[in-house]
C-alpha angles and dihedrals in degrees: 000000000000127000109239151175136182114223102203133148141202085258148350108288095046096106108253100145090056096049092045093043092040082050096048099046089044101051086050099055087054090065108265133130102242130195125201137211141168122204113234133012101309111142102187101050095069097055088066088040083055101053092050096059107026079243132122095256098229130209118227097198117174094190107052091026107031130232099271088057099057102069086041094046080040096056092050101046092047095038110141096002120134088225139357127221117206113194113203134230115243114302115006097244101034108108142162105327134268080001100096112230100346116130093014138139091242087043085063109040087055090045080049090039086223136151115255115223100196115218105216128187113222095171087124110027143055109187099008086075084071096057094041081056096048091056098046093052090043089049095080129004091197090064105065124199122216105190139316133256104204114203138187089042112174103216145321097290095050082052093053094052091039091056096036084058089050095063081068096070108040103239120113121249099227101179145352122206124199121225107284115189090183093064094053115108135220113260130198130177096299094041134263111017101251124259094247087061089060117014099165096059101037082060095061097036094065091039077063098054093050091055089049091049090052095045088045114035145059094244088179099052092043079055093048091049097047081051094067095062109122119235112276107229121216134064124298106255108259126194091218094045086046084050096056127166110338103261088163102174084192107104127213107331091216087060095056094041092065089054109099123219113287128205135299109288124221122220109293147091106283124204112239126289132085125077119006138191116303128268089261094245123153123220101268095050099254114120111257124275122262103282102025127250125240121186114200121194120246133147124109088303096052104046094132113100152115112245089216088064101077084032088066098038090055091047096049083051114278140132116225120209114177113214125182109232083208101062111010110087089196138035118247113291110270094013105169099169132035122208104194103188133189127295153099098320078141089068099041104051110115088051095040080053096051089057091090104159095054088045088061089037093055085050087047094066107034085057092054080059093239109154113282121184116195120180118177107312089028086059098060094041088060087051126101088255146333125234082344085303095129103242129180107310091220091133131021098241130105130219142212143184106242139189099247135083112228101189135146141082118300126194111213142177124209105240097194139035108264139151092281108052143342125266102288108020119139144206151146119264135165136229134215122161149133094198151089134209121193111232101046093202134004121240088279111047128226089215146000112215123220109169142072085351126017110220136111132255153176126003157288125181121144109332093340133124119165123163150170092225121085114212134181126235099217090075092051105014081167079087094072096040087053093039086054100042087051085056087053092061 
């Protein structure tokens, strides 16, 4: 049994991060064990969440994941807190498009069987907020909310008419919160600038917001609500458990090594054959140490990533050593695989570029065919170069920052055999990027989309996988078991 809320608005910019993030620091500085969470699949806003609690922030994502996957990754993440905070995606009731409510903030507070406290700005209206309030609670029955925190209030007198409409209504008024300029934080062309790029002032930026949400909110009252939250029911999610018995479809490694690269393959599910994991060498020729050592990419350039990740490749084996391509000239000794995440490799660049040694040391070993994962900013640091910046060379390929916004969920099948997965897996992914990188996929493609585009993208070659779509382990976490075997050797 944990304590819990949902923080979700009508609509993005309502200020849902700094409510969830005020609440969570608060509520750690009184003293609780909080656990944080953030519905779908954002990146930037736990590790605020995570530096409000001293907690991993964690992503409950229904569409990657799936729904029967949220209570039990839940369960893991807030196992033996004292409350849980859940921060929503943009409307509460907004999901995965064209998909009604799946993915969506209302889809997870009924899967959580939590209690949703709606954020409202009522920067620009008095009586109408009563009426904004009315048809979210009537929307769906199922989702119930359990008060409303108003913020941007004017003054005192907007306060008081804002609070004298919502009697009308029936739902409590649990906190309002003033216009605050010193809470606000920096934003770029993916959202807020993420917590590792300016660690000092995100300090004292959530510091802000705490004060705010005391001055402003019933703390009590918010505590009394997220205990009326009913047990859950189920296990925890494990890694272990998730692993399960080996079941590896992926043959002997020595065998798919010796396959060359076939065609081009359309869009389509494809039988096995083709690339395979890599030889498990590491980048100074000595077989890899016993486990295996997997090195994943973090720093200020690299702040995209799952927390369950780590956790499975520990579990299948691994061990896991984090490295900062900014400032580390060599990967960890004995490294025998390279997870490359999400991030800002755009605004790096010219320092990612300097780094001259790694650069060479990363090409080392993808040439020596060891496992390498790329996802988003991994992939462009594997390319030839980035915004004319020379990068890895991993993949000849080159990148750009562009003016459009590719975002949304994706659904994909491996077509070849690689280091990730075998031919015809599938699985949910997401993509958010302002780049482009031409080509768009090798001669043997990371993924074939089929929904809700068909196209090919990324690449494998060797023990490379390097992709635009991010995807998350829990679904498959025969990825990590594969990926680690392939580090093995």
């Amino acid at each position: 049994m944990v304590a819990r809320l949902v923080i979700a608005a009508p609509s993005s910019g309502s200020g849902k991060t700094t409510v969830a993030t005020g609440l969570m620091a608060a509520f750690a500085q009184a003293g609780l064990a909080v656990s944080p969470h953030k519905v779908g699949p954002d990146y930037i806003d736990p590790g605020y969440h995570s530096l409000a609690t001293g907690r991993p922030g964690r992503n409950l994502d229904a569409y990657m994941c799936g729904p029967e996957l949220v209570a039990p990754l839940f369960a893991h993440g807030a196992r033996g807190c004292d409350l849980a905070v859940v921060e929503g995606v943009m409307g509460l009731y907004d999901g995965a498009s064209g998909l009604g409510e799946l993915a969506s903030t209302a889809q997870v507070s009924k899967l959580l069987r939590a209690p949703v406290v709606l954020v409202v700005d009522a920067s620009s209206q008095s009586r109408s907020v009563a009426a904004l309030v009315h048809g979210f609670v009537s929307f769906d029955p199922q989702v119930r909310i359990g008060g409303v925190i108003l913020n941007k209030v004017g003054s005192d007198r907007h306060e008081a008419l804002l609070r004298e409409a919502m009697e009308d209504v029936g739902v409590p008024v649990l906190g309002a919160l003033r216009r605050a300029p010193q809470v606000d934080t920096p934003s770029r062309h993916l959202g807020l600038v993420p917590v590792a790029e300016r660690r000092a002032d995100a300090v004292a930026a959530v510091a802000a917001m705490a004060e705010q949400v005391r001055a402003g909110c019933d703390l009590d009252a918010l505590l009394a609500l997220a205990r009326t939250a009913p047990p859950l029911g189920g296990q925890p999610w494990e890694p272990e458990s998730a692993l399960g018995p080996d079941q590896s479809a992926r043959g002997s490694a020595a065998a798919l090594r010796a396959q060359p690269d076939p065609a081009p393959p359309a869009c389509e599910e494809r039988g096995p054959g083709g690339t395979a994991p890599g030889s498990g060498r590491n980048g100074v020729g000595r077989a890899p140490a016993r486990p295996p050592v997997v090195a994943v990419a973090g720093g200020s350039a690299f702040t995209f990533s799952y927390a369950e990740h780590t956790e499975l490749l520990a579990a299948a084996g691994a061990e896991v050593v984090t490295f900062d391509p900014l400032r580390d000239e060599q990967l960890p000794p004995g490294t025998s695989g390279l997870v490359i995440g999400g991030g800002f490799p755009e605004v790096y660049a010219a320092e990612l570029s300097a780094n001259e040694r790694l650069r060479k040391a990363v090409a080392e070993l993808a040439r020596s065919g060891a496992p390498v994962a790329a996802e988003c900013a991994g992939l462009l640091y594997l390319a030839r170069s980035l915004d004319g910046q020379p990068m890895c060379g991993v993949l000849d390929a080159d990148a750009r920052m562009s003016g459009r916004l590719t975002l949304g969920y994706r659904e994909a099948v491996a077509v070849r055999d690689n280091s990730l997965a075998v031919a015809g897996t599938r699985l949910r992914g997401h993509e958010f990027h302002r780049t482009v990188i031409e080509p768009g996929a090798g001669a043997t493609p990371a993924w074939g989309l089929v929904h809700p585009e068909r196209r090919v993208e990324g690449f494998v070659q060797g023990g490379v996988h390097a992709s635009y779509l991010h995807t998350h382990w829990a679904a498959r976490p025969e990825v990590a078991r594969r990926f680690t075997e392939g580090c093995a050797g």
